[in-house]
C-alpha positions in Angstrom: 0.0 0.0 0.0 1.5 3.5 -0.9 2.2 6.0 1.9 0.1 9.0 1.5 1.2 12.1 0.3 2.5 15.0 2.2 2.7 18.7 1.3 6.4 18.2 1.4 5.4 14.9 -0.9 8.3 15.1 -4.0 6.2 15.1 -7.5 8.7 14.5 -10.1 12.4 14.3 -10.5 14.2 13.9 -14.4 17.9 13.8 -14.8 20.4 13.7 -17.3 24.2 12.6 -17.1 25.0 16.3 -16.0 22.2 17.4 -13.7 18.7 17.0 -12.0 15.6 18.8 -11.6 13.2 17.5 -8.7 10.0 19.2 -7.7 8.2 19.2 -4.9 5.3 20.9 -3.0 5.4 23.1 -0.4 2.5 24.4 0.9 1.1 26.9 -1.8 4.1 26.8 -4.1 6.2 24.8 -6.3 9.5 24.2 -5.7 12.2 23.0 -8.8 15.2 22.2 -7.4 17.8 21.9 -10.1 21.3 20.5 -9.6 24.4 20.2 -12.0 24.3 22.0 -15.4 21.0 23.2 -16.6 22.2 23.0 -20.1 20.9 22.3 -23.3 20.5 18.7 -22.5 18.4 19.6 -19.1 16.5 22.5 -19.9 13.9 20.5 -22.0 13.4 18.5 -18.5 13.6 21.9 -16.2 10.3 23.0 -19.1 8.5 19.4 -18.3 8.2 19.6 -14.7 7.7 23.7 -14.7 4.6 22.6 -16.9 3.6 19.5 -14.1 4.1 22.7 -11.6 1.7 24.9 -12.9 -0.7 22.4 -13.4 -0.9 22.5 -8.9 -1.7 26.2 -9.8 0.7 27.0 -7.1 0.7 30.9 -5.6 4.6 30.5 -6.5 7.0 28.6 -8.5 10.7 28.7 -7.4 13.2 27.5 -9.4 16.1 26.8 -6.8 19.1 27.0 -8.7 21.4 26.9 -5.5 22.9 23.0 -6.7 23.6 24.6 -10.6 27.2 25.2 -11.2 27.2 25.5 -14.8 24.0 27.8 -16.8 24.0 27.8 -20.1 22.2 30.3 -22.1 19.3 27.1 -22.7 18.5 27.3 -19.2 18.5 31.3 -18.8 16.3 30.8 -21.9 13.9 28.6 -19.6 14.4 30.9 -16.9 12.7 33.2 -19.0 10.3 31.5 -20.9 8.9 30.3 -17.1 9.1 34.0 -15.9 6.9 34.8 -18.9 4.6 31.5 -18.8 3.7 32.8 -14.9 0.4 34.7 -15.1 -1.3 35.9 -12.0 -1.5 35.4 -9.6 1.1 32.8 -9.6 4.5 34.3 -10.0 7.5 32.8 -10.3 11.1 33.2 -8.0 14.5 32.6 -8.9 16.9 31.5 -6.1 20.4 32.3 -7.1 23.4 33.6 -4.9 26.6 31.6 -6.3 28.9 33.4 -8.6 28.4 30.4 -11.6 24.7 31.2 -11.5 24.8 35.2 -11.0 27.4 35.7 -13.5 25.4 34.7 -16.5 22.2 36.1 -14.8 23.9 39.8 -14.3 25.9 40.2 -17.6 22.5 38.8 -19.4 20.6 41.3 -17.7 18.1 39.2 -16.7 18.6 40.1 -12.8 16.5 42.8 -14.6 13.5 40.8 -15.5 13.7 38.1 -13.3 12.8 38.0 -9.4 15.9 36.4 -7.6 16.5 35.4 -4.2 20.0 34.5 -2.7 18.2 31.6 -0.2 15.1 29.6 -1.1 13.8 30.4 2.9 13.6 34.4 1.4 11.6 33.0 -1.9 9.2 31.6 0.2 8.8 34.0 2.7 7.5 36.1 0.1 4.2 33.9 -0.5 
């Protein structure tokens, strides 16, 4: 018999040879938790289960890049495709503080466009 599900409950993970992407559910938001290289081989998976988190029509989606150490322009190009996928009232929150992650973000100017956290406790404190 399967346990039942908390709010904490994970609802997907996908991987490639180079990184992960898990999401889970914490209270009213979605949480993505990507680790590795969200590159051009895990940015197609990062899409799949930002599309299963909007379908919980979460208050907020955070996309925890705390675990990336390599972002390639595919997954800023995610980044912002999510950003503009959001529409209210969900909203969507970027957790970034590591030099390989706000690098690319700053010279792309997408600190700009995007919302961005340095801890995932301060993305969700903003529900």
């Amino acid at each position: 018999m399967a346990e039942p599900e908390t709010d904490d409950a994970p609802l997907g993970m996908v991987s490639t040879s180079a990184g992960t992407v898990a999401l889970e559910q914490r209270d009213a938001a979605a949480v993505l938790t990507v680790t590795g290289a969200l590159d051009l081989a895990l940015a197609p998976r990062f899409r799949q289960l930002f599309e299963r988190a909007l379908r919980l029509r979460p208050e907020l989606v955070v996309a925890n890049l705390t675990g990336v150490d390599f972002l390639a322009s595919a997954g800023m190009a995610m980044l912002v495709l999510a950003h503009r996928q959001c529409a209210p009232p969900t909203r969507l929150h970027v957790v970034a503080a590591g030099r390989l992650t706000m690098r690319p973000l700053e010279m792309t100017r997408l600190t700009d466009e995007l919302t961005i956290f340095p801890t995932l406790p301060a993305a969700l404190a903003r529900l």
